[in-house]
C-alpha positions in Angstrom: 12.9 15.1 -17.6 10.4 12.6 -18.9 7.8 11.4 -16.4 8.2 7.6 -14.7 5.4 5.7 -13.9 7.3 5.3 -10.2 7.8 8.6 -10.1 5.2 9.4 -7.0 4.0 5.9 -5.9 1.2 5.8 -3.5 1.7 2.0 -1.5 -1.1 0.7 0.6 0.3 -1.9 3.6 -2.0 -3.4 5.5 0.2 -5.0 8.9 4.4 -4.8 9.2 4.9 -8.2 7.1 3.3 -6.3 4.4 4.9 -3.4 4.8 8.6 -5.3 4.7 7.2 -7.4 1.6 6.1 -4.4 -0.5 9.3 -2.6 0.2 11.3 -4.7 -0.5 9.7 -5.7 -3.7 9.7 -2.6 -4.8 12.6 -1.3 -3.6 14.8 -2.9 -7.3 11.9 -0.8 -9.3 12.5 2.7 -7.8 14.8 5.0 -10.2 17.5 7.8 -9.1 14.9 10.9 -9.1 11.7 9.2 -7.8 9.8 12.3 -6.1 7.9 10.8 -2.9 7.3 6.9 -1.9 4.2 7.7 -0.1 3.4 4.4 2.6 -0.5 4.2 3.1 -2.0 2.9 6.3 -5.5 2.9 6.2 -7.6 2.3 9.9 -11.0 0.9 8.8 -13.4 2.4 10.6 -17.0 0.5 10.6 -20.3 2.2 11.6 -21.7 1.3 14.9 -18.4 -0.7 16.1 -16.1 0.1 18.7 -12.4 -0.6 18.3 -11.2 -2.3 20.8 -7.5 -0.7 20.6 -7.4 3.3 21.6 -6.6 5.7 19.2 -3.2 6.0 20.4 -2.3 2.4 20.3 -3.4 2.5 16.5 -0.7 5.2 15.9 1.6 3.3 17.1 1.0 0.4 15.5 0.9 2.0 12.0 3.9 3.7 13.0 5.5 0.5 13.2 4.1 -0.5 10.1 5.8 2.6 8.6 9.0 2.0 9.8 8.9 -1.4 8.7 8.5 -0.5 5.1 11.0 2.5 5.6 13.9 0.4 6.3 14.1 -1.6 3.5 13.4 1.3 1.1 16.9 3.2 -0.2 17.9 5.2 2.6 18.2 8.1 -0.6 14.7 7.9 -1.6 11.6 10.3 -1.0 9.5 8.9 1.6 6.3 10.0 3.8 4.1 7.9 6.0 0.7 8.7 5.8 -2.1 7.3 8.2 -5.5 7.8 7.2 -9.2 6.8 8.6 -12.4 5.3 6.6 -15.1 3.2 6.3 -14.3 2.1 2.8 -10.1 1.2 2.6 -10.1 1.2 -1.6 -11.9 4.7 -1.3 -9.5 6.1 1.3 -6.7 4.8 -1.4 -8.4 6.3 -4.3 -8.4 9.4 -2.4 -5.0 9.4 -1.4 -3.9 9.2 -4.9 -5.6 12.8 -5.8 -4.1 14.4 -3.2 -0.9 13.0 -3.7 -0.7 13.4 -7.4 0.6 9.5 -7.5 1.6 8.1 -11.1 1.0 4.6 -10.0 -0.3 2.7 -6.8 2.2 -0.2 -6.2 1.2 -3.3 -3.8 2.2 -6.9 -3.1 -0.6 -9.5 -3.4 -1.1 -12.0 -0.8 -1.3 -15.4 -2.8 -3.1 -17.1 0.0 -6.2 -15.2 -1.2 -6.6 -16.1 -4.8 -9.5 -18.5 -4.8 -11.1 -16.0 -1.9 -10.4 -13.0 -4.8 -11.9 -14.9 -7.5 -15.2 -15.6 -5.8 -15.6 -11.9 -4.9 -14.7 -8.8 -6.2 -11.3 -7.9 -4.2 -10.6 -4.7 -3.2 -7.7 -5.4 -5.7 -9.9 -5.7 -8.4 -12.2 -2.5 -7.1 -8.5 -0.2 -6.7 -7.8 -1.3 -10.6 -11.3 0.0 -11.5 -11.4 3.2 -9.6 -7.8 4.4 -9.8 -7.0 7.2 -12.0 -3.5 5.8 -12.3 -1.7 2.4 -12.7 -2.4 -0.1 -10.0 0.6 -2.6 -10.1 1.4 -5.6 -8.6 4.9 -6.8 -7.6 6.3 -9.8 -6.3 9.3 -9.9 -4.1 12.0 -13.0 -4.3 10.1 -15.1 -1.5 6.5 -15.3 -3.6 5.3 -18.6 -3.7 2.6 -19.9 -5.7 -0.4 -21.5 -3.8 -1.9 -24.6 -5.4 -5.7 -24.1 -6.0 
């Protein structure tokens, strides 16, 4: 059997509405045999600050987020949640595809933060130019364009 790109997807998702968005996005793109649909939550950690939230509300929330992006995925499909902590989210992602073994990194761009991504270089852009797999971008049936 030939290798698909969607084979083992690694998909970042950053809050529940993402997590429903990318899901179900992607959810049309993922073929009978798919090996693992890994969601990625990533908790950025920042040197010298103090979360506000305890560690246990943070589960909870990204389980939440998890489950979100787990119901709209085909109830027949390979999934794991996986939470993980860093100062650096793109780096946390870049890791997670090594230890996964992902053939692609799937996410859903937020259109609200073109102009924002074109004045800086996005963590978009930076997950394109460190991956060591394809980094794509879907769009589900409600994207919108955002007039610049």
């Amino acid at each position: 059997m030939s290798e698909s790109i969607f084979d083992r997807i690694v998909v970042p998702v950053k809050n529940t509405d993402d997590a429903t968005a990318t899901a179900t996005a992607l959810k049309p793109h993922l073929e009978p045999g798919s090996e693992l649909v890994v969601l990625l939550h990533v908790i950025e950690q920042t040197d010298g600050y103090v979360d506000t939230a305890s560690p246990a509300a943070l589960k909870e929330e990204a389980n939440r987020i998890f489950d979100a992006g787990m119901r709209e995925l085909p109830s027949d499909a390979p999934t794991q949640s996986a939470l993980r902590y860093g100062t650096d989210a793109v780096d946390v992602i870049v890791d997670a595809i090594d230890e996964f073994g992902a053939t692609a990194v799937v996410f859903e761009p937020s259109p609200d933060r073109r102009l924002t991504d074109l004045l800086t270089r996005s963590a978009e852009q930076r997950l394109v130019e460190e991956a060591n797999c394809p980094v794509i971008a879907i769009h589900g049936d409600d994207y919108k364009e955002v007039e610049n």
